[in-house]
Biopython code that builds the backbone (N, CA, C, O; Angstrom):
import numpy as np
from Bio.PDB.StructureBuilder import StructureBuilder

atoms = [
    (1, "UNK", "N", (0.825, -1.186, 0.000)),
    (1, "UNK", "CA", (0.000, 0.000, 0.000)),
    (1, "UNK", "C", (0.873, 1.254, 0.000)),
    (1, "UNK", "O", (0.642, 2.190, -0.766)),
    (2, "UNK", "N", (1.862, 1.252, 0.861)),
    (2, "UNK", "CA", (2.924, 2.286, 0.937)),
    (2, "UNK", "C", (3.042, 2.825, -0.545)),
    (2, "UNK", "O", (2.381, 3.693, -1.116)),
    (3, "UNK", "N", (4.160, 1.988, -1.020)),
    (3, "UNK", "CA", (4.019, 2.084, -2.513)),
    (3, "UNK", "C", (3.236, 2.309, -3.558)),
    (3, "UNK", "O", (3.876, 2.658, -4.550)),
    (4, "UNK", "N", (1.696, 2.216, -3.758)),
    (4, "UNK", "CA", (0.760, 2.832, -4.211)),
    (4, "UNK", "C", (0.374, 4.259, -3.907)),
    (4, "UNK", "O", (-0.233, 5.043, -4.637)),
    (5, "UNK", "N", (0.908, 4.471, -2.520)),
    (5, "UNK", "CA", (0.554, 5.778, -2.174)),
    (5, "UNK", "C", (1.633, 6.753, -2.646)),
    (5, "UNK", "O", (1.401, 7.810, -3.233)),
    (6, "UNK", "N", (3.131, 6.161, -2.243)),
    (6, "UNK", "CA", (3.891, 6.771, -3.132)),
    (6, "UNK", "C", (3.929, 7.077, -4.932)),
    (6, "UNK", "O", (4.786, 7.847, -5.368)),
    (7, "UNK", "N", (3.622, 6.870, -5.224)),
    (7, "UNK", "CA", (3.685, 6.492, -6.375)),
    (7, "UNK", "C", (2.254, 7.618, -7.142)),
    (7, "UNK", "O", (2.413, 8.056, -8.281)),
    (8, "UNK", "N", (0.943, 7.952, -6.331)),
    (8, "UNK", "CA", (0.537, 8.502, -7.327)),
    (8, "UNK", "C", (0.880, 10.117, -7.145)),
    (8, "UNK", "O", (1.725, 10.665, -6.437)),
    (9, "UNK", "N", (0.078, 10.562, -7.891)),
    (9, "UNK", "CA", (0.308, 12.101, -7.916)),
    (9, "UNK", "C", (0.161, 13.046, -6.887)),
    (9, "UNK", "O", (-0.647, 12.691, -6.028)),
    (10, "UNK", "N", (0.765, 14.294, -6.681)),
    (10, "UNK", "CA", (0.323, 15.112, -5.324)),
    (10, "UNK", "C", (-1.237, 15.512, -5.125)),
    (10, "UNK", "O", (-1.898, 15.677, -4.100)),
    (11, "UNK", "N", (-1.509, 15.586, -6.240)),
    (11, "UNK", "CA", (-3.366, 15.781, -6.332)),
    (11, "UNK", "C", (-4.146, 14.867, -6.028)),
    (11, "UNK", "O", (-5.372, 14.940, -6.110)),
    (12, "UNK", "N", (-3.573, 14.019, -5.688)),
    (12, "UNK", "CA", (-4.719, 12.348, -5.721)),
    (12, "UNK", "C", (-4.609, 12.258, -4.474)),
    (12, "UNK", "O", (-3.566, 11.769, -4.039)),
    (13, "UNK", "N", (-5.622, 12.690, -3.562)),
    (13, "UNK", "CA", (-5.704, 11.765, -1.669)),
    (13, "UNK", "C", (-6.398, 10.417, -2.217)),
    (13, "UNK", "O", (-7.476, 10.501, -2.806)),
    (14, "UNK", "N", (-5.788, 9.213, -2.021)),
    (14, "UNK", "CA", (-6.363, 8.151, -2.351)),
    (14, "UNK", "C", (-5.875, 6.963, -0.795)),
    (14, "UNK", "O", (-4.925, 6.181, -0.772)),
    (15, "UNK", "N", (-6.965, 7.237, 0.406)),
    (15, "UNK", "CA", (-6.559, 6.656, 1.469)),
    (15, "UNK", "C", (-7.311, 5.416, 1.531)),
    (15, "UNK", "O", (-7.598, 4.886, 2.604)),
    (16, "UNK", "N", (-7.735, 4.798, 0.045)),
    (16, "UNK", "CA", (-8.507, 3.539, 0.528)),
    (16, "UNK", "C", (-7.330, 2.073, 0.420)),
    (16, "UNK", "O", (-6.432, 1.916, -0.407)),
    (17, "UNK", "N", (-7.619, 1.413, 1.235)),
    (17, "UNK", "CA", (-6.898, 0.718, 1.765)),
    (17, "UNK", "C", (-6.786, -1.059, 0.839)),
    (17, "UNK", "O", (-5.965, -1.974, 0.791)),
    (18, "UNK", "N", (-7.986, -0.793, 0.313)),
    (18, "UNK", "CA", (-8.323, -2.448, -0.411)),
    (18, "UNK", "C", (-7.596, -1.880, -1.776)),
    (18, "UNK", "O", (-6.513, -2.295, -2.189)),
    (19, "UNK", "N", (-8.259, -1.025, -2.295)),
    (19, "UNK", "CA", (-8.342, -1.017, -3.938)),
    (19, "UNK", "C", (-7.162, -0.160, -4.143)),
    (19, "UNK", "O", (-6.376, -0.674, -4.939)),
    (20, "UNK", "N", (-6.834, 0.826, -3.745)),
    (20, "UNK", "CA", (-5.669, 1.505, -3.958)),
    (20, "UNK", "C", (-5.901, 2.398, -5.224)),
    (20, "UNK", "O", (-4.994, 2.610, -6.028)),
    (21, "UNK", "N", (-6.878, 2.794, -5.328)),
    (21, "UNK", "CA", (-7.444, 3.716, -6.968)),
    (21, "UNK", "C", (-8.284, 4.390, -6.562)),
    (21, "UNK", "O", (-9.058, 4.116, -5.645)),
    (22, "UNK", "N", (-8.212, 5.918, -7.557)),
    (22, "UNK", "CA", (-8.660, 6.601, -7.600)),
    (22, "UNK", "C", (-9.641, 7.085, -8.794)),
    (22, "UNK", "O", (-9.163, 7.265, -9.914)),
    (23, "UNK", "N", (-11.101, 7.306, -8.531)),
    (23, "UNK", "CA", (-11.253, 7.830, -9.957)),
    (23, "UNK", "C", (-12.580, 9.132, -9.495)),
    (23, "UNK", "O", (-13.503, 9.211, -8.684)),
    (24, "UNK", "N", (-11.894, 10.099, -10.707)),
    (24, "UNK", "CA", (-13.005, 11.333, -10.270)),
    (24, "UNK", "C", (-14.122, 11.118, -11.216)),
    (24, "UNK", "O", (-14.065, 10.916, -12.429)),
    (25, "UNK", "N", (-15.504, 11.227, -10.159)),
    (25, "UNK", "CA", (-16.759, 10.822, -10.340)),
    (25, "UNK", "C", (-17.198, 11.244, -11.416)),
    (25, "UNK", "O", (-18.180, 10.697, -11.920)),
    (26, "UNK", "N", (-16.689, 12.121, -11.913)),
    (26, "UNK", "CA", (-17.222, 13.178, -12.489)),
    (26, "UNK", "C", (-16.382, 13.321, -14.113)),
    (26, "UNK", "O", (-16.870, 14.113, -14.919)),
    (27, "UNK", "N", (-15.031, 12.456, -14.534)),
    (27, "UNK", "CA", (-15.092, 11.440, -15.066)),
    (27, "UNK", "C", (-15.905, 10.546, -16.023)),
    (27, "UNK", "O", (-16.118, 10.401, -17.226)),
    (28, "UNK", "N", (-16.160, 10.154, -15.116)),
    (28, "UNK", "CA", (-17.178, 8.637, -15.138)),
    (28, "UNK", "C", (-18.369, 9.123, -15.695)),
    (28, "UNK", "O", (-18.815, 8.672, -16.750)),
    (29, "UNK", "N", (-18.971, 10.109, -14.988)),
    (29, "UNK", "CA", (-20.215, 10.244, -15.467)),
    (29, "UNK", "C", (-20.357, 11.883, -15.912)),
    (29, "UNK", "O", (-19.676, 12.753, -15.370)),
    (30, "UNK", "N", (-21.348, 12.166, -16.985)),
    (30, "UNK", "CA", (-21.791, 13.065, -17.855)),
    (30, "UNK", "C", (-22.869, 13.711, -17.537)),
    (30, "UNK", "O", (-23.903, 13.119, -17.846)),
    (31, "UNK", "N", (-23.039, 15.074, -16.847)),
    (31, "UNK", "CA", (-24.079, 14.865, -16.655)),
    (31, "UNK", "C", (-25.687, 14.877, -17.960)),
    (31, "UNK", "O", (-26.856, 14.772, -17.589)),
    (32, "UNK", "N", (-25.400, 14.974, -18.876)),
    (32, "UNK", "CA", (-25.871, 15.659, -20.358)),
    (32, "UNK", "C", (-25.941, 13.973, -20.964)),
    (32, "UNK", "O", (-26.512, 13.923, -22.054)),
    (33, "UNK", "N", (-25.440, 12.556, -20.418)),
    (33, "UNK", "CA", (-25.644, 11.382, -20.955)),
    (33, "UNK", "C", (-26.804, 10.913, -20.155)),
    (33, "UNK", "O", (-26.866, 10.694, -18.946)),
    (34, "UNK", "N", (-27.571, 10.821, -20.936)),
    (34, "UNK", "CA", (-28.903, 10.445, -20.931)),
    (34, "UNK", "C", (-29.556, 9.003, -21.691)),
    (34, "UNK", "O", (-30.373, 8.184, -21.271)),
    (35, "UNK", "N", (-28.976, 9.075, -22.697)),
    (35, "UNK", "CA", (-29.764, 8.615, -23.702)),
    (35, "UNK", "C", (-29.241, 6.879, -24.086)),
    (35, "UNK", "O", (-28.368, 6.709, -24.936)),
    (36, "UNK", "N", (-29.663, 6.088, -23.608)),
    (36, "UNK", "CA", (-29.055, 4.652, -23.556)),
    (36, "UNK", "C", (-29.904, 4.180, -25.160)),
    (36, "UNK", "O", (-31.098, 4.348, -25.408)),
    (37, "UNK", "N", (-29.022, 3.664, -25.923)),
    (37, "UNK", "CA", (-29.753, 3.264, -27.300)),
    (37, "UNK", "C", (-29.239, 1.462, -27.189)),
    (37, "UNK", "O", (-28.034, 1.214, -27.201)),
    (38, "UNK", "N", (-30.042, 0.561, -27.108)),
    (38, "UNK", "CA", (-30.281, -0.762, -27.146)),
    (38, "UNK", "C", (-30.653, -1.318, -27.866)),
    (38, "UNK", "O", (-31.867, -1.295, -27.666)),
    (39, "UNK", "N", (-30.325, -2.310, -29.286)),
    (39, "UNK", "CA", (-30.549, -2.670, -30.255)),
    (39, "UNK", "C", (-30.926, -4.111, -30.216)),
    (39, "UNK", "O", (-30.059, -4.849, -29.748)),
    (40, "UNK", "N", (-31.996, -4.649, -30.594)),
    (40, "UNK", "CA", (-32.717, -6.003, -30.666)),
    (40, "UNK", "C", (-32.843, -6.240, -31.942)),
    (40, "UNK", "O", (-33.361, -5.473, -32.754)),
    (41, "UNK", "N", (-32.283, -7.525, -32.214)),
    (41, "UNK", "CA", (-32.594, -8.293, -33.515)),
    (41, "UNK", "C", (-33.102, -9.886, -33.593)),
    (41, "UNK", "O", (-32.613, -10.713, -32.823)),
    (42, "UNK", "N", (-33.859, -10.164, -34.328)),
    (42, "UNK", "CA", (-34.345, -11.264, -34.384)),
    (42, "UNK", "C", (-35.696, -11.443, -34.572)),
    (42, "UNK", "O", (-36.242, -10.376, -34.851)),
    (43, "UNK", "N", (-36.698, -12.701, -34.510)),
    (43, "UNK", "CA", (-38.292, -12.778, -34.749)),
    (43, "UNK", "C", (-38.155, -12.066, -33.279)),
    (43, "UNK", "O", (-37.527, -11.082, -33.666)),
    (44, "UNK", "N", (-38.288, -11.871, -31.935)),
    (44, "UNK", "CA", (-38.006, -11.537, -30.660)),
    (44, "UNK", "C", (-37.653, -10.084, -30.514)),
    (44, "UNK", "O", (-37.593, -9.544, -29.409)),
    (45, "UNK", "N", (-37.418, -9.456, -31.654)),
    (45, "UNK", "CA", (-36.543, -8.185, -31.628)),
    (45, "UNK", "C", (-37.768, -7.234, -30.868)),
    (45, "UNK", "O", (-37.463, -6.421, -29.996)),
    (46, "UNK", "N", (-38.939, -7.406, -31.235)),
    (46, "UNK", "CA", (-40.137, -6.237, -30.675)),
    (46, "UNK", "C", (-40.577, -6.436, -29.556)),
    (46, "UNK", "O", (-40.389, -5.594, -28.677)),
    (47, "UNK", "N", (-41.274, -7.602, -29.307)),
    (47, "UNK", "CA", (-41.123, -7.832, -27.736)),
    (47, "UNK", "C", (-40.190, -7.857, -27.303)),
    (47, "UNK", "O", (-40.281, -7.421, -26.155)),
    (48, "UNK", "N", (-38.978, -8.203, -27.604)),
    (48, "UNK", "CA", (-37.531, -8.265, -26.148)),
    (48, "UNK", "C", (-37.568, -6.557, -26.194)),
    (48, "UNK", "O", (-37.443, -5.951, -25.130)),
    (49, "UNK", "N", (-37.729, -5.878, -27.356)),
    (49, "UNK", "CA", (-37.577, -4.226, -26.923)),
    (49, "UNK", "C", (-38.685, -3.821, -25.760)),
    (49, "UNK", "O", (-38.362, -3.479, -24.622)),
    (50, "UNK", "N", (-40.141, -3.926, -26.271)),
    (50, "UNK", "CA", (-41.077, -3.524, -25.534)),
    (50, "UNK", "C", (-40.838, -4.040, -24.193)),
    (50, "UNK", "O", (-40.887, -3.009, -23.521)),
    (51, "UNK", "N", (-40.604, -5.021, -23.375)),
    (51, "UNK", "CA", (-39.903, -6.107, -22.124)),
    (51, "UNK", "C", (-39.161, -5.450, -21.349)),
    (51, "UNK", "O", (-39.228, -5.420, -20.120)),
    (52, "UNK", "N", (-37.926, -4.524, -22.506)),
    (52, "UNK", "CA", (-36.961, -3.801, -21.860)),
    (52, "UNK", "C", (-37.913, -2.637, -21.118)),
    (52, "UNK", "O", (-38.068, -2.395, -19.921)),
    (53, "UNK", "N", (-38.396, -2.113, -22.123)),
    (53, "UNK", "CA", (-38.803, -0.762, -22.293)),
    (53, "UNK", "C", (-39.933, -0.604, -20.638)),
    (53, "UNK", "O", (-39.678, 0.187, -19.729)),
    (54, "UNK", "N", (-40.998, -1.471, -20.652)),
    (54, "UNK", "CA", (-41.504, -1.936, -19.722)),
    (54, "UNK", "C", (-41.138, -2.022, -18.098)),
    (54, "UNK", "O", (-41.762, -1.754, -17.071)),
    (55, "UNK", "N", (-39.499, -2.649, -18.463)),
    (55, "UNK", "CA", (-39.034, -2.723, -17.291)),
    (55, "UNK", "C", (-37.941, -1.296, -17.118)),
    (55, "UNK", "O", (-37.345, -1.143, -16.051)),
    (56, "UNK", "N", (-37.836, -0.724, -17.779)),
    (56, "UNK", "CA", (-37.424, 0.287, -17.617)),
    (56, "UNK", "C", (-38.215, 1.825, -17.299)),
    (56, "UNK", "O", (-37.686, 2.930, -17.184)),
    (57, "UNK", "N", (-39.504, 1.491, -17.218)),
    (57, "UNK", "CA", (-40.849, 2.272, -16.859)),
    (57, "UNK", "C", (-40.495, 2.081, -15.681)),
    (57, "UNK", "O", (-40.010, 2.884, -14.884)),
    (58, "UNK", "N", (-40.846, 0.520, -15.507)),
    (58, "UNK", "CA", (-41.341, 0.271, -13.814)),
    (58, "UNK", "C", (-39.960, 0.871, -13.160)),
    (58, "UNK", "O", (-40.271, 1.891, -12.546)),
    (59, "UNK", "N", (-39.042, 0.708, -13.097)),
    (59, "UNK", "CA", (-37.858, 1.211, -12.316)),
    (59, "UNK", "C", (-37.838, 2.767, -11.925)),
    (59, "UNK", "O", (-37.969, 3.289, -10.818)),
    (60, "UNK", "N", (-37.598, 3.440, -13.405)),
    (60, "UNK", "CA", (-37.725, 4.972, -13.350)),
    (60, "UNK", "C", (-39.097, 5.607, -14.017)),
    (60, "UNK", "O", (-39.512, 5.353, -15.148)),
    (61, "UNK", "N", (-39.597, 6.337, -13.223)),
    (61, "UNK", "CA", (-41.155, 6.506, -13.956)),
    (61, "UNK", "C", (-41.183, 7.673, -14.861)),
    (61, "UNK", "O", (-42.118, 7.901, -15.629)),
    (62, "UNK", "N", (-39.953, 8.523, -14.724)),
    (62, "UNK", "CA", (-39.876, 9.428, -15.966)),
    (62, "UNK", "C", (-39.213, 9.476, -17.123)),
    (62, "UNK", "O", (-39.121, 10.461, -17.856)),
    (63, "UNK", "N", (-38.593, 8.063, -17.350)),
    (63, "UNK", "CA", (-38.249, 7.768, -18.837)),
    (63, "UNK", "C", (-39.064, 7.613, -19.824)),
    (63, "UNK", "O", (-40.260, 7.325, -19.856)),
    (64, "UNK", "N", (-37.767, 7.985, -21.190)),
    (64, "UNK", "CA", (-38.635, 8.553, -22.216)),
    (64, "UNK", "C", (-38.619, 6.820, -22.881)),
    (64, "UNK", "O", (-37.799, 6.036, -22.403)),
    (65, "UNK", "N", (-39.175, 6.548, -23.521)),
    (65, "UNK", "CA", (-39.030, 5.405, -24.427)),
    (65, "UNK", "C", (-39.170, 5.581, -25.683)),
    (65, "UNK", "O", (-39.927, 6.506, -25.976)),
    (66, "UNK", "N", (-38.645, 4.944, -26.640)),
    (66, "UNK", "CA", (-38.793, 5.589, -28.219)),
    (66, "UNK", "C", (-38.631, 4.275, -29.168)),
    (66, "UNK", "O", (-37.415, 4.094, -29.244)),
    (67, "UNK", "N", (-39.068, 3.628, -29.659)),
    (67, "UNK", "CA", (-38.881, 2.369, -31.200)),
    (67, "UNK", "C", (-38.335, 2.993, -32.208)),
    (67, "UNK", "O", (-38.405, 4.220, -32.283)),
    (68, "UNK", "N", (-37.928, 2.511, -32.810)),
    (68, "UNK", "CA", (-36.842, 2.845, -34.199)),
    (68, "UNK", "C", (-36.605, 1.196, -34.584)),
    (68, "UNK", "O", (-36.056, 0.231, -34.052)),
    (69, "UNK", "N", (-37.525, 1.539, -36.113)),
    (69, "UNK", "CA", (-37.126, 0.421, -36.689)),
    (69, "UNK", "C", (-36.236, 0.578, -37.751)),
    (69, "UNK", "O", (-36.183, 1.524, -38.537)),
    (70, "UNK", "N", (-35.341, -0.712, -37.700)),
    (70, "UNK", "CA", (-33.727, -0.515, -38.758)),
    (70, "UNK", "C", (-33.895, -1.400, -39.202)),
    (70, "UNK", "O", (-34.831, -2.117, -38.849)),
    (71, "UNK", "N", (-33.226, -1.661, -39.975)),
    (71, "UNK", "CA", (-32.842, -2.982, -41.340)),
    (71, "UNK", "C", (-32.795, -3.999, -40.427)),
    (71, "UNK", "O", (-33.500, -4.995, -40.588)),
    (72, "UNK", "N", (-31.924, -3.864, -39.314)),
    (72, "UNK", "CA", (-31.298, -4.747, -38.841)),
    (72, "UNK", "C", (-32.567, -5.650, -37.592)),
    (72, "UNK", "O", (-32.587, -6.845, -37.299)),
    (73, "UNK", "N", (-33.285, -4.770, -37.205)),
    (73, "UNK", "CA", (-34.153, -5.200, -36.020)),
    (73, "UNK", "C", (-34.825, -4.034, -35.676)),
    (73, "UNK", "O", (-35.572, -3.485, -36.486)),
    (74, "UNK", "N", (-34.587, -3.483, -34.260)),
    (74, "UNK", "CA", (-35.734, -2.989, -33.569)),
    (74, "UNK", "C", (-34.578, -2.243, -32.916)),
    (74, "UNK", "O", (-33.767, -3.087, -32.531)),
    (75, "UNK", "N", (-34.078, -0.740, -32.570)),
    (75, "UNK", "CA", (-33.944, 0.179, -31.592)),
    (75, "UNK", "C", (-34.345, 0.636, -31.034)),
    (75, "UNK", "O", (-35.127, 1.506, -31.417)),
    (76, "UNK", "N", (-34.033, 0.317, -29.195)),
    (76, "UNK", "CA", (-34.840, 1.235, -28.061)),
    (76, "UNK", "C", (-33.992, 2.015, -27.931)),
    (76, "UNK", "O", (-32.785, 1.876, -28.129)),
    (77, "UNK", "N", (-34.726, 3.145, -27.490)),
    (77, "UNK", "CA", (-33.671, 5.060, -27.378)),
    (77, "UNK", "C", (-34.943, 4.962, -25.793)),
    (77, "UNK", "O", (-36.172, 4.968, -25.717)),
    (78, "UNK", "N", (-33.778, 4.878, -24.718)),
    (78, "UNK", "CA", (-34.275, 5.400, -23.402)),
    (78, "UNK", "C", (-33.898, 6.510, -22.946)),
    (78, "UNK", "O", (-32.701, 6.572, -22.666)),
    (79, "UNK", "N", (-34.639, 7.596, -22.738)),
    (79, "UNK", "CA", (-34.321, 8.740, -22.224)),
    (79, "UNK", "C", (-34.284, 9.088, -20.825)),
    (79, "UNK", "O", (-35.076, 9.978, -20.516)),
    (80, "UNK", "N", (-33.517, 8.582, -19.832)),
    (80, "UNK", "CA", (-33.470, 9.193, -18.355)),
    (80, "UNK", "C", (-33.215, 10.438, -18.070)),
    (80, "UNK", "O", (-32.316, 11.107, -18.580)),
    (81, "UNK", "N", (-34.336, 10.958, -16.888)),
    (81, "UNK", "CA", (-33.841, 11.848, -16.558)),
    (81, "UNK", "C", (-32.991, 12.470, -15.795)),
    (81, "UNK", "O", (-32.884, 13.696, -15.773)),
    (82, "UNK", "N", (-32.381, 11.757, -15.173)),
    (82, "UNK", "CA", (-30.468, 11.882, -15.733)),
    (82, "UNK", "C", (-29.848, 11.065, -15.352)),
    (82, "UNK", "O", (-30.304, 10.142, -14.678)),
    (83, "UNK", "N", (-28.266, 11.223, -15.785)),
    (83, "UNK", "CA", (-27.628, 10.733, -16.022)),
    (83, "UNK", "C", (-27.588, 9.087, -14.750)),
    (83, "UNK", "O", (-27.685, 7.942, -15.192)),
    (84, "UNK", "N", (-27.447, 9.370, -13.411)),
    (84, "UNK", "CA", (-27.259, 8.427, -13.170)),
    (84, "UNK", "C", (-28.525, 7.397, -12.915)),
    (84, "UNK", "O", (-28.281, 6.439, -12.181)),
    (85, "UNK", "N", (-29.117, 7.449, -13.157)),
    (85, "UNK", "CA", (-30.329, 6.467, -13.534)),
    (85, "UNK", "C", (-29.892, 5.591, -14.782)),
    (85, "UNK", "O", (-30.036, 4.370, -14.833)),
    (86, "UNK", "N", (-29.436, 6.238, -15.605)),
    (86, "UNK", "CA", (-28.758, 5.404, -16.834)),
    (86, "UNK", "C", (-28.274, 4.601, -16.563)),
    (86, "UNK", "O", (-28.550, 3.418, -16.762)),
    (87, "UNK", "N", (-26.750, 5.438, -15.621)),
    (87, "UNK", "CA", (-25.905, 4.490, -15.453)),
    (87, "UNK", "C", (-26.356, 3.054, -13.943)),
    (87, "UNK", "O", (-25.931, 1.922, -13.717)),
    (88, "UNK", "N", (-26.969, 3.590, -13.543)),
    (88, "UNK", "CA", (-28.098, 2.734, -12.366)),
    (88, "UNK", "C", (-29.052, 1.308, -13.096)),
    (88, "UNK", "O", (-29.332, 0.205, -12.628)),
    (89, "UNK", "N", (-29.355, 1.954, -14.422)),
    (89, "UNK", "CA", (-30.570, 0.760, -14.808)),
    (89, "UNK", "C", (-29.343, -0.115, -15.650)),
    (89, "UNK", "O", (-29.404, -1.344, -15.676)),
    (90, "UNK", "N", (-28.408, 0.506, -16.225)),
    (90, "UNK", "CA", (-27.105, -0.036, -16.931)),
    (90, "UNK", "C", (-26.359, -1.262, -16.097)),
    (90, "UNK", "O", (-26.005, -2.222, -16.781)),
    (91, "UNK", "N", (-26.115, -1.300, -14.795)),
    (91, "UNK", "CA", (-26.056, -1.597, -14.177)),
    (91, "UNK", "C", (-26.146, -3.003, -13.478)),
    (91, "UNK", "O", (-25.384, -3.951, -13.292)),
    (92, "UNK", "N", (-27.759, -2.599, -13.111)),
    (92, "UNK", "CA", (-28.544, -3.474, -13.068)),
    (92, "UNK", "C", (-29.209, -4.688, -13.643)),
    (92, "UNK", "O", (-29.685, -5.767, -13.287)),
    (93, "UNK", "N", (-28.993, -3.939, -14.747)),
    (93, "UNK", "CA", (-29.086, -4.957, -16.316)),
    (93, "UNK", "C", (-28.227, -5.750, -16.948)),
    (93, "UNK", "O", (-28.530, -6.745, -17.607)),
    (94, "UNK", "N", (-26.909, -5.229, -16.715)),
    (94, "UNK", "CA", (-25.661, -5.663, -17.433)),
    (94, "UNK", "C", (-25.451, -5.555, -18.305)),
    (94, "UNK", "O", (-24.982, -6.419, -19.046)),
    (95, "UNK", "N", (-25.786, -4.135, -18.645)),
    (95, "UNK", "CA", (-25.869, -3.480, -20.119)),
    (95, "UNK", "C", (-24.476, -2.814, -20.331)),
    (95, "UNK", "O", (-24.229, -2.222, -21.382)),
]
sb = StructureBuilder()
sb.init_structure("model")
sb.init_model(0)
sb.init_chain("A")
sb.init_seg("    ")
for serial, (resi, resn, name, xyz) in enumerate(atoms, 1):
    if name == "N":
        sb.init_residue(resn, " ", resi, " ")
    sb.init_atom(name, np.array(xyz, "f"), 0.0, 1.0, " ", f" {name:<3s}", serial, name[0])
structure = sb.get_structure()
């Protein structure tokens, strides 16, 4: 641990003891990323979207939901209202 601590920069207080890393939150997340786009293909492509979409109601009740049909299948465009709900239902999902 010594050595991890030595080692990073004078700007970094990084006193955690397991992981030894640092990362700024803020980074990570956007606050202006919203918009999770999820692509389904197959006979399954419309229901597995609508399923998502559904369960992505019940979780957050002010998402946007949107269909887009492509060559390829079926695009869901989820709109949270914000950012970390995205990254929360992302998550959760294993998206």
């Amino acid at each position: 641990m010594k050595g991890i601590i030595e080692a990073q920069s004078p700007t970094v207080n990084d006193t955690c003891t397991d992981c030894g890393s640092f990362v700024d939150i803020g980074a990570v997340i956007d606050e202006h990323d919203t918009l999770l786009t999820l692509n389904f293909v197959g006979d399954s492509a419309q229901t597995d979207a609508e399923s998502m979409a559904s369960h992505a109601q019940a979780r957050f009740a002010e998402v946007q939901t949107e269909f887009v049909t492509t060559a390829a299948g079926i695009d869901l465009l989820l709109t949270f209202g914000v950012s970390a709900e995205k990254m929360i239902f992302q998550l959760e999902n294993g998206l």
